[in-house]
C-alpha positions in Angstrom: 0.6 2.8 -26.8 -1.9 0.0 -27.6 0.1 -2.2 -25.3 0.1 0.0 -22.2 -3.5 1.1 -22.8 -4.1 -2.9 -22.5 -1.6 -3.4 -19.3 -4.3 -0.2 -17.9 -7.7 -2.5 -18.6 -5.9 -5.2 -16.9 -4.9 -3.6 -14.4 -8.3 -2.1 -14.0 -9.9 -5.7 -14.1 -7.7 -7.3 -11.6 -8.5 -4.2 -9.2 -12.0 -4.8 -9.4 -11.8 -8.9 -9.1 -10.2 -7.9 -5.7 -11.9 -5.3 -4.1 -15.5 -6.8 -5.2 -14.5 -9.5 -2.5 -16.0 -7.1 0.0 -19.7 -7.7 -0.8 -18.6 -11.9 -1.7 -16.5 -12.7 1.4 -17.0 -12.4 5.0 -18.0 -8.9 5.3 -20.5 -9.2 2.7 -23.5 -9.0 4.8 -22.2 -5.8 6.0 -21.6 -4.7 2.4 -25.1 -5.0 0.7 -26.4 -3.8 4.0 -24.8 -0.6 3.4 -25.7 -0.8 -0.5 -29.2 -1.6 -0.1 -29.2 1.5 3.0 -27.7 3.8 0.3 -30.4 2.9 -2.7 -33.1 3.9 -0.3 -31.3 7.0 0.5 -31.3 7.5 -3.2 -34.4 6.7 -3.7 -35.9 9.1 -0.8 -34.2 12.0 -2.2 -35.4 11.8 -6.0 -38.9 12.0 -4.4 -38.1 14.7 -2.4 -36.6 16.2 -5.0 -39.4 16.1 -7.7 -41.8 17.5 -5.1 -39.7 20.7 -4.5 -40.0 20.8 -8.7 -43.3 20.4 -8.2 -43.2 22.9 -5.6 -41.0 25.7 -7.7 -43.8 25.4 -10.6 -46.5 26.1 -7.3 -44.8 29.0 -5.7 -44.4 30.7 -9.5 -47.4 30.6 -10.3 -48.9 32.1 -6.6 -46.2 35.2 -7.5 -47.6 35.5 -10.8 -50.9 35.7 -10.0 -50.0 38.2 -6.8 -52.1 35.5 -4.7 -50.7 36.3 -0.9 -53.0 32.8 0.1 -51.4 30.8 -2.5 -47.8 32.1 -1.4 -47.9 31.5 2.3 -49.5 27.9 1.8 -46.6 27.1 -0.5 -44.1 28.5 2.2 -45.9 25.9 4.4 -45.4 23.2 2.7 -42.0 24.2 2.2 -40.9 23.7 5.4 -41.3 19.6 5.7 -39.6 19.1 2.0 -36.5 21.1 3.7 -36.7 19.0 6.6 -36.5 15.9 4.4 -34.2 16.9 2.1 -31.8 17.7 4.8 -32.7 14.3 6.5 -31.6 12.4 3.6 -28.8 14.3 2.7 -27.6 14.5 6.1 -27.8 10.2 5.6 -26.3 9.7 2.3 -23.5 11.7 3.8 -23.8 9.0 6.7 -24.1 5.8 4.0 -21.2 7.1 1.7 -18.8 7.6 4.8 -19.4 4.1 6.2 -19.6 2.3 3.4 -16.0 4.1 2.3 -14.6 3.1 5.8 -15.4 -0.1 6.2 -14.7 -0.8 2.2 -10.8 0.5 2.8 -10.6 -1.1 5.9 -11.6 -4.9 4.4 -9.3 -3.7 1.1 -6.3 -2.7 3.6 -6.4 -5.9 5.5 -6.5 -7.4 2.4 -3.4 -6.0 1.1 -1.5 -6.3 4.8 -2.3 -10.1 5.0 -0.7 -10.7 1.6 2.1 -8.5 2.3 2.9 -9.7 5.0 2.5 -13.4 4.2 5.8 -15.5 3.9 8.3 -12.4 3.9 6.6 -10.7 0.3 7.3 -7.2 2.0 10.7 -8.5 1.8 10.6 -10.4 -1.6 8.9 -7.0 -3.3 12.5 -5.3 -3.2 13.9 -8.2 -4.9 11.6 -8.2 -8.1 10.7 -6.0 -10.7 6.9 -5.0 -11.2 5.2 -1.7 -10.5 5.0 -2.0 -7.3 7.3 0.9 -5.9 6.4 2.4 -2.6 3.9 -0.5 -1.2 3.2 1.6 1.7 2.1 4.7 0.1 -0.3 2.8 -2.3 -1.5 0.3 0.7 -2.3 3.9 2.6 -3.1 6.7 0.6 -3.8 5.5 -2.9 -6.1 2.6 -1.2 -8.0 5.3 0.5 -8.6 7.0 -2.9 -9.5 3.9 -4.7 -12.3 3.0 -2.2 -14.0 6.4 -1.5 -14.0 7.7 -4.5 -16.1 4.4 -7.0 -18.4 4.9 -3.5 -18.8 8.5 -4.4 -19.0 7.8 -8.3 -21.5 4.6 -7.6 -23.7 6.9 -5.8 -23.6 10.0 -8.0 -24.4 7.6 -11.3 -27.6 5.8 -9.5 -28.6 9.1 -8.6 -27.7 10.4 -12.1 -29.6 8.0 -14.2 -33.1 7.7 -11.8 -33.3 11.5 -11.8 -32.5 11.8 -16.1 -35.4 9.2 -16.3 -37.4 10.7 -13.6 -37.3 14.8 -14.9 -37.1 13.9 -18.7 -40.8 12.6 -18.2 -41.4 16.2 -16.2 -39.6 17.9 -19.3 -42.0 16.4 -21.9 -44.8 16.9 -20.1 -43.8 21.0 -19.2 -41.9 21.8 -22.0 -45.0 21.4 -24.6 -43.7 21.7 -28.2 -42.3 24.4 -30.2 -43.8 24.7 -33.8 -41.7 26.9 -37.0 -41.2 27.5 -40.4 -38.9 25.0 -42.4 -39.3 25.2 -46.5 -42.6 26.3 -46.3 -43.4 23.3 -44.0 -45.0 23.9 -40.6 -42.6 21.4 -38.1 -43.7 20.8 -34.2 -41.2 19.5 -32.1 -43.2 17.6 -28.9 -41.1 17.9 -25.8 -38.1 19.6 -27.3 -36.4 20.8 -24.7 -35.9 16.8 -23.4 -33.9 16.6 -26.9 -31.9 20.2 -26.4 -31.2 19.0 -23.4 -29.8 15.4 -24.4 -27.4 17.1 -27.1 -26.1 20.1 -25.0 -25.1 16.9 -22.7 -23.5 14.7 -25.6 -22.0 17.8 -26.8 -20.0 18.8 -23.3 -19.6 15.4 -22.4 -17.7 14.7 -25.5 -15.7 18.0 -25.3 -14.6 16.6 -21.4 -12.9 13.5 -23.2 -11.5 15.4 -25.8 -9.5 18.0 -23.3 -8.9 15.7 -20.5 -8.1 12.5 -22.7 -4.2 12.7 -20.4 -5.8 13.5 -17.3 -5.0 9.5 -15.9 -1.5 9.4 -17.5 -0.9 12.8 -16.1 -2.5 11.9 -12.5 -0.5 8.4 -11.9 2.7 10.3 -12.4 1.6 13.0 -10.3 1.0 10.0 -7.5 4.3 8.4 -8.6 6.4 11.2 -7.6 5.2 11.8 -4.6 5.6 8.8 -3.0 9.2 8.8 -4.4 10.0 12.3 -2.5 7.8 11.3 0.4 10.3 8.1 0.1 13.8 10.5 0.0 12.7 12.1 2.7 12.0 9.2 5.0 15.5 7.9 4.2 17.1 11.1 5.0 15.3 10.9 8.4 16.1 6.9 8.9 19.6 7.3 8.0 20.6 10.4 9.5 23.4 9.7 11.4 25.4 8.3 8.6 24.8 11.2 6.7 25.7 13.4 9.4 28.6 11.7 10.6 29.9 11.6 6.7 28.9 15.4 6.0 26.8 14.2 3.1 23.6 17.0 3.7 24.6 19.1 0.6 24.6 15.4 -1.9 20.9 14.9 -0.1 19.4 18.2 -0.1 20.6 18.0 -4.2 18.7 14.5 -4.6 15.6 16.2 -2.6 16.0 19.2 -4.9 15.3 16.3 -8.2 12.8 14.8 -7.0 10.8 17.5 -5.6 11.3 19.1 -9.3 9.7 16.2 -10.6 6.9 16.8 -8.5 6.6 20.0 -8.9 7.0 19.2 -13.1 4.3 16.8 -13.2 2.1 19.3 -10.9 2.6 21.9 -13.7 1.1 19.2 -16.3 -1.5 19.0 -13.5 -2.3 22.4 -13.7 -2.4 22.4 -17.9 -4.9 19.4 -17.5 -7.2 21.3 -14.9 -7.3 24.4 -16.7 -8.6 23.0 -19.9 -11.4 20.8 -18.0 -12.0 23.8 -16.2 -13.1 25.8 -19.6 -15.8 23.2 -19.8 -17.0 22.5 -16.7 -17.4 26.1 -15.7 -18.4 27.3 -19.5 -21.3 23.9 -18.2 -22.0 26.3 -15.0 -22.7 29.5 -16.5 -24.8 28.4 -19.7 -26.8 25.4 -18.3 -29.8 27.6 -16.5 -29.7 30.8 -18.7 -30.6 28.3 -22.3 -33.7 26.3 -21.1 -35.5 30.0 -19.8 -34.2 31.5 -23.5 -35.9 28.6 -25.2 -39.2 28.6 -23.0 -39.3 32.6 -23.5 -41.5 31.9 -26.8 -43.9 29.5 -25.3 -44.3 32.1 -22.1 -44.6 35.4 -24.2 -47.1 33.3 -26.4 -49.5 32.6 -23.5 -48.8 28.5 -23.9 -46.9 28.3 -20.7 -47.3 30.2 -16.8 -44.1 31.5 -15.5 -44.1 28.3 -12.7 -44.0 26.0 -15.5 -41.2 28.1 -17.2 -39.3 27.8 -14.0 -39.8 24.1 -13.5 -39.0 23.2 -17.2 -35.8 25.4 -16.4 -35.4 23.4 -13.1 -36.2 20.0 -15.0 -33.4 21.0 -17.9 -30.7 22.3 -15.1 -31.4 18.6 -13.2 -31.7 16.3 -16.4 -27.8 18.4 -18.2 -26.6 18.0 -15.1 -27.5 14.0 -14.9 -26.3 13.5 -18.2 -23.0 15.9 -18.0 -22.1 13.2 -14.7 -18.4 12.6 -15.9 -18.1 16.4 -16.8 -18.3 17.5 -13.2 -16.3 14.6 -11.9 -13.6 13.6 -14.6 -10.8 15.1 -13.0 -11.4 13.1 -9.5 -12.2 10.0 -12.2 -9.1 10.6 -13.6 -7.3 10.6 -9.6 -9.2 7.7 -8.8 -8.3 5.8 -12.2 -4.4 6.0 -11.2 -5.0 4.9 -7.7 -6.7 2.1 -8.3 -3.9 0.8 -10.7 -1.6 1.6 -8.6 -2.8 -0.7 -6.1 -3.8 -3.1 -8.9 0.0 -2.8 -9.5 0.5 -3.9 -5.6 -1.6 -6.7 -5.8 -0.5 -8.1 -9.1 3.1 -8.3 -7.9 2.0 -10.2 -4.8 0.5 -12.4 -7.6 3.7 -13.4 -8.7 5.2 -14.2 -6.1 2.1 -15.9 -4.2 3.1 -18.2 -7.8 6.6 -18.0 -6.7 5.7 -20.3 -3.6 4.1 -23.2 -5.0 6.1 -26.4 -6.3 7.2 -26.0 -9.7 9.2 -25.1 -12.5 11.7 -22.0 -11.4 10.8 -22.8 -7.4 12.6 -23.9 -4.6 10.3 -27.0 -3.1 10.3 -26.2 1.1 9.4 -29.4 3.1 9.2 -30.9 6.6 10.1 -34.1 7.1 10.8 -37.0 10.1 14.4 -37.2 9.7 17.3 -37.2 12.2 19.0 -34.2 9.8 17.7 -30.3 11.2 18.0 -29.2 7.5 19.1 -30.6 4.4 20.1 -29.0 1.2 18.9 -31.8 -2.1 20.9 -30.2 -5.4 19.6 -26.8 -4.1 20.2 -23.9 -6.9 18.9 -20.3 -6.1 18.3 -17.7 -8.5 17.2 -14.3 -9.1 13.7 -13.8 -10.2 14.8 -13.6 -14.1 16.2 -17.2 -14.0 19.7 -15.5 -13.4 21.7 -18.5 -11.7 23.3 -16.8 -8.1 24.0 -20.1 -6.5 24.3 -23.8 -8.1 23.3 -27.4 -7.2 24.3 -27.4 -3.5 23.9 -30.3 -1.3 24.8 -29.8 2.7 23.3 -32.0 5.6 23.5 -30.3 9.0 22.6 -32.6 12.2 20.9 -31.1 15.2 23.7 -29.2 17.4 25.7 -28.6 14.4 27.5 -25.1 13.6 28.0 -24.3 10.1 30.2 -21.6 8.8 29.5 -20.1 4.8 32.4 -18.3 4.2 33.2 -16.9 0.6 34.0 -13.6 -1.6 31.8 -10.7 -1.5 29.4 -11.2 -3.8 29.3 -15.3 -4.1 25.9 -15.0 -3.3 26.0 -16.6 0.6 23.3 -13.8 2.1 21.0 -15.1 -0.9 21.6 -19.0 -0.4 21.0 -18.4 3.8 18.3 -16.3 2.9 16.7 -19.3 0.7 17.2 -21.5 3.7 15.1 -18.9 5.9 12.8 -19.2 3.2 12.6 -15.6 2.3 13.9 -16.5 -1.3 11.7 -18.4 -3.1 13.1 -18.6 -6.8 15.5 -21.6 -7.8 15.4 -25.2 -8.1 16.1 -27.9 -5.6 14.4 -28.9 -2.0 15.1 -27.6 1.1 14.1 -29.8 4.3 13.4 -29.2 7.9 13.1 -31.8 10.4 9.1 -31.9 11.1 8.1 -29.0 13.8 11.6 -27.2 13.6 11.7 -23.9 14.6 13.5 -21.1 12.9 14.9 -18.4 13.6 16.7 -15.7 11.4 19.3 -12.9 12.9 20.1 -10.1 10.1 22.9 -8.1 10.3 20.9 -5.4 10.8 18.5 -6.3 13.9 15.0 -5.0 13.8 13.7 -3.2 16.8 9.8 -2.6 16.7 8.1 0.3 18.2 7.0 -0.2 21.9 8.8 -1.0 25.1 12.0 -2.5 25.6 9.9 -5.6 26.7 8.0 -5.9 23.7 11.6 -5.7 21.3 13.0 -8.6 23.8 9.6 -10.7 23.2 9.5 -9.8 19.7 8.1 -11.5 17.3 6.2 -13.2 19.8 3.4 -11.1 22.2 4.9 -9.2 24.9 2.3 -10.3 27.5 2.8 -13.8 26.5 6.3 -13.5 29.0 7.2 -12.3 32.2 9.3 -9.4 33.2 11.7 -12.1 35.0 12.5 -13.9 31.6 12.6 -11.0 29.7 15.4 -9.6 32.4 17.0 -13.3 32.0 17.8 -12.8 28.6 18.7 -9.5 28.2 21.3 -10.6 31.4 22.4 -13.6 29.1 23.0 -11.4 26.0 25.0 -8.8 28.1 22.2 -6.1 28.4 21.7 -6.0 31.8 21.8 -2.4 32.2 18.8 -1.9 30.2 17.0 -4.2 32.8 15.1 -1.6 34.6 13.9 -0.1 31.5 11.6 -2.7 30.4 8.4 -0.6 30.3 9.6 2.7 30.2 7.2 4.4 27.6 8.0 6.6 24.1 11.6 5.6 24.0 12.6 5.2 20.2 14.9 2.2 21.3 16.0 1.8 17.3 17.5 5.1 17.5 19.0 5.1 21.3 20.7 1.5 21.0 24.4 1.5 19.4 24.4 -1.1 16.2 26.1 -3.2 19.1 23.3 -3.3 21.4 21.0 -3.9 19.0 22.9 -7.2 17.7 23.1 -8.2 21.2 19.0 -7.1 22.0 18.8 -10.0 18.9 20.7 -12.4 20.9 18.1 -11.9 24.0 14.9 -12.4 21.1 16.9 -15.7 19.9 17.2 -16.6 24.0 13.4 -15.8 24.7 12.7 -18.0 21.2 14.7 -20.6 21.7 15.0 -22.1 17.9 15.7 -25.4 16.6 17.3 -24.0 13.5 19.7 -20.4 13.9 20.2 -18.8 10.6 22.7 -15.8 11.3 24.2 -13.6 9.0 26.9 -11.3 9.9 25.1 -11.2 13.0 28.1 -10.2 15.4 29.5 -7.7 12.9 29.1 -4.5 15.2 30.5 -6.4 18.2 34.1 -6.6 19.9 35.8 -9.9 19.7 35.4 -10.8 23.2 31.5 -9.7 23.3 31.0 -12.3 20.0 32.7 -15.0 21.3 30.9 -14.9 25.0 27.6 -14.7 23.0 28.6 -17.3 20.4 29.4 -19.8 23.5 26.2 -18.8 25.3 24.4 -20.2 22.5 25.9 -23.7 22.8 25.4 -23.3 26.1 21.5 -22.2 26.4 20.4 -23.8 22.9 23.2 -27.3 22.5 20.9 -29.0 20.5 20.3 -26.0 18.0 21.5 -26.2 14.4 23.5 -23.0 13.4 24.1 -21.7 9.8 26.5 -18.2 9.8 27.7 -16.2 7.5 30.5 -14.1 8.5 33.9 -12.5 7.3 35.9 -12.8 10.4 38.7 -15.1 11.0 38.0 -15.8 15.1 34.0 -17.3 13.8 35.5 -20.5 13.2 36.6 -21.1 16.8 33.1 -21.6 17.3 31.9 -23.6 14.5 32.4 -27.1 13.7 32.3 -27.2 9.6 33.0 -24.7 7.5 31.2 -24.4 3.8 33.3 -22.2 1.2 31.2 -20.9 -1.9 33.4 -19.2 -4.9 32.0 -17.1 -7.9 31.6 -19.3 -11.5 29.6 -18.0 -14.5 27.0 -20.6 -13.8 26.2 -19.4 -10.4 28.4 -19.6 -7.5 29.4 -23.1 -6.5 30.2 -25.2 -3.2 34.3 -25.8 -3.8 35.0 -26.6 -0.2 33.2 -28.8 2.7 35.8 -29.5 5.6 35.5 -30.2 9.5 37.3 -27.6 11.8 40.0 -29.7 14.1 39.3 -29.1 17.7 42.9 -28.1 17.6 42.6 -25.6 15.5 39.9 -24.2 17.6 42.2 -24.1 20.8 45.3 -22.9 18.5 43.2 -20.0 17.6 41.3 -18.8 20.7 45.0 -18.8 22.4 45.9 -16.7 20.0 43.0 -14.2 19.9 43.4 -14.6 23.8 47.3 -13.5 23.7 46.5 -10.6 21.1 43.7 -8.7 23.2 46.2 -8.8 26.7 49.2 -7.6 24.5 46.5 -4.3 22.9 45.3 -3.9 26.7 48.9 -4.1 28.2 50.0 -1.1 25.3 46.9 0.8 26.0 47.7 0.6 30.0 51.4 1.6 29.1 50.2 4.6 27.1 47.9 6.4 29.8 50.6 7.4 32.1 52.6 8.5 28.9 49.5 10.8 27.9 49.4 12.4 31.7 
């Protein structure tokens, strides 16, 4: 316990050293113009609220007296205070929105930028850390963790002026109260100012007591909602492998969990609301009936007029409700608490591996350098971010034009060593070297296709007005989409769902051809394509891009027609090793391809004798 509740402060801190960089950075003109906008704000309704005190006490005392002149010129001069209390309220409602929005926005970009920065969005699935569900806590738990201190910030300032500002009305209205203790005559001057103090400490302190879990209880509320909202996204992204496999009864049990645990934590929810409730509506009903049962003395003995009895009742209601702050708002306190460390969480994982990328101890040292070599490997040893070796010392120099094959067992770790090259995969030891002003490019097995028009996927990750419809229709010709050419900028067409796994290795083919790399780092990249659709596309590259280094990883026999050095990694206890480093003969090559050429005519030959048969 005394170690999590320290993990929770530091947390906390590192939350705050962040988001205060939006009144210290660039936007911090626009930051303490807001916070200067919203102390005047503040400032403008205290006044106007201590006149309409003032005002209360006024109209009282015309009703008491049955004065009909004394009445109507208080209903005169009621009408401008209502004017200006609306006013102001009407612009704090104005400064709290704006400084909330522009606040989340400069927090979000933050976030994004880091994120985003040198594949982390990537890297976050690798590591351990709470950082689970980035997106939900970069959207919805960021919104939280900026409105809400804007809200609380306000409601303090505004809190403590108006304690200091009615206490003094308090003492001065309240007079003293005088009684009997031991035979001692005691006067208490302005005693209502101290009722009112202890009737705050006292509910105050009874808040913390009952709601002492409310932040536990509210972060794994947050928790497991983002992990539903997360189930059901993947049931939606993946839905054609479950439907093709049947597998809708296995998913709407793992949906059942987790919206259980929702609906579990919920029910602690509920446990935690119900006992601040007690309190803060127990608050509600006593707070105005005690000051007027406390004045009633004072009134029946002549000492006070019933306007000041209703302005010391005002004065007490105002000054409780200043002090008794945290009782009105511990529950969204409590919200606002687990959202901000769970973006705290966020940012102190992109802390490690922001670490992860400098030069050091337990990090693979990236470099460019003027060399004839497009990449070289110096006793390169990649491991997982516990120190766990996955690959050892490796050294491999591949010349401009080169194709390299990695080959291996399942699990030998060539996805992480390519990976490392790409320089998504930070944690190891070793240098990896470009040749100065190399370009990369890196084609998953499973492509990515970004929202938009088909042009924009093509152009992707460049801008798709940077190219013109003729290149874009080039490539997608050269990468065997040329029925999709007259599609370019057809609009709301989800092209990751209505592209095959084929066509969407082959729309990565037309990216690589609009991109035109210096380095190609493929792996399994021609895994959803026929034979003879790979090896067309495989030659096109040498063809388009001769002078472009390639580095594959694949499992099928016919890729090494098209590479000229194959790398073979095996499995060792130590980390998996490089065992083999040979040429591939020309010969073999040729030997090969008529091979794979005599297979496919004898399959289309059977499958032409077959469809007479069948009619």
């Amino acid at each position: 316990m005394p170690d999590e509740k320290v993990d929770r402060r530091r947390l906390f801190a590192r939350f705050w050293h962040a988001a205060s960089g939006f009144w210290t950075g660039v936007s911090k003109r626009e930051a303490w113009l807001l916070t200067i906008a919203l102390l005047g704000i503040i400032l403008g309704q205290l006044y106007v609220q201590f006149r309409l005190n003032v005002w209360n006490r006024d109209l009282f005392d015309a009703l008491e007296k049955k004065d009909i002149a004394l009445v109507g010129r208080a209903a005169f001069f009621f009408v401008p205070l209502a004017l200006a209390a609306v006013a102001f309220n009407v612009a704090s409602v104005w400064g709290r929105l704006t400084t909330q929005r522009a606040w989340r926005a400069w927090l979000t970009d933050y976030q994004i930028d880091r994120w985003l920065e040198n594949g982390r969005y990537y890297q976050l699935n690798l590591v351990q850390g709470e950082h689970q569900n980035p997106e939900f806590r970069i959207a919805d738990d960021t919104r939280i963790a900026t409105e809400s201190p804007v809200d609380f910030a306000f409601g303090v300032v505004t809190a403590v002026l108006t304690a200091v500002t009615f206490i003094s009305v308090l003492w001065v209205v309240s007079g003293s109260i005088s009684f009997s203790w031991l035979g001692r005559e005691i006067e208490i001057p302005g005693y209502l100012v101290f009722v009112a103090v202890a009737y705050s400490v006292f509910t105050t302190t009874a808040m913390l007591i009952i709601g002492r879990r409310f932040v536990e209880v509210a972060e794994s509320k947050n928790q497991s909602e983002a992990e539903f909202r997360y189930a059901a996204t993947r049931l939606r992204e993946n839905g054609e492998s479950i439907a093709l496999l049947g597998g809708e009864p296995e998913e709407r049990s793992a949906l059942s969990r987790a919206l259980g645990h929702v609906i579990m934590q919920w029910r602690a929810m509920c446990g935690q609301y119900l006992r601040t409730t007690i309190v803060s509506y127990g608050n509600f009903v006593l707070a105005p009936v005690v000051p007027i049962i406390l004045c009633a003395p004072n009134y029946l003995a002549g000492t006070m007029s019933l306007g000041e009895v209703m302005q010391a009742s005002t004065a007490f209601v105002t000054v409780q409700q200043s002090f008794n702050w945290l009782v009105e708002n511990y529950p969204r306190l409590a919200d606002w608490t687990a959202s901000a460390n769970r973006v705290a969480g966020l940012i102190v994982s992109l802390d490690r591996l922001e670490l992860a990328e400098h030069p050091g101890a337990g990090h693979i040292i990236r470099s460019q350098v003027d060399d004839v070599a497009a990449l070289q490997l110096r006793d390169v040893s990649v491991n997982l971010d516990d120190g766990t070796a996955v690959v050892g010392e490796t050294k491999v120099t591949i010349a401009p034009g080169e194709k390299v094959l990695v080959v291996g067992e399942s699990g030998a770790g060539k996805s992480t060593l390519i990976r490392a090259i790409a320089g998504l995969w930070p944690w190891g030891s070793g240098e990896i070297s470009t040749r100065r002003g190399a370009k990369l490019f890196f084609m998953p097995q499973r492509p990515y296709v970004p929202m938009g028009s088909l042009k924009r996927a093509v152009a992707y990750p460049s801008p798709e007005e940077s190219l013109a419809d003729k290149a874009v229709r080039d490539a997608l010709f050269d990468a065997g989409l040329s029925h999709l050419a007259d599609k370019l900028d057809e609009p709301d067409v989800p092209w990751d769902r209505t592209l095959s796994g084929g066509e969407q290795q082959r729309l990565a083919f037309a990216q690589l051809f609009i991109q035109k790399p210096d380095i190609i780092v493929m792996d399994e990249a021609t895994s959803a394509l026929d034979p003879a659709t790979q090896e067309t596309l495989l030659h096109r590259i040498s063809e388009k891009l001769p002078n472009a280094a390639v580095i594959s990883v694949g499992h099928r026999p016919e890729l090494e027609a098209f590479h000229d050095r194959r790398l073979v990694l095996a499995r060792r206890k130590d980390g998996a090793k490089l065992v083999v480093d040979e040429v591939l003969s020309p010969g073999t090559f040729a030997l090969r391809r008529a091979f794979g050429l005599l297979f496919r005519r004898l399959i289309r030959r059977e499958n032409a004798e077959e469809k007479p048969a069948s009619r």
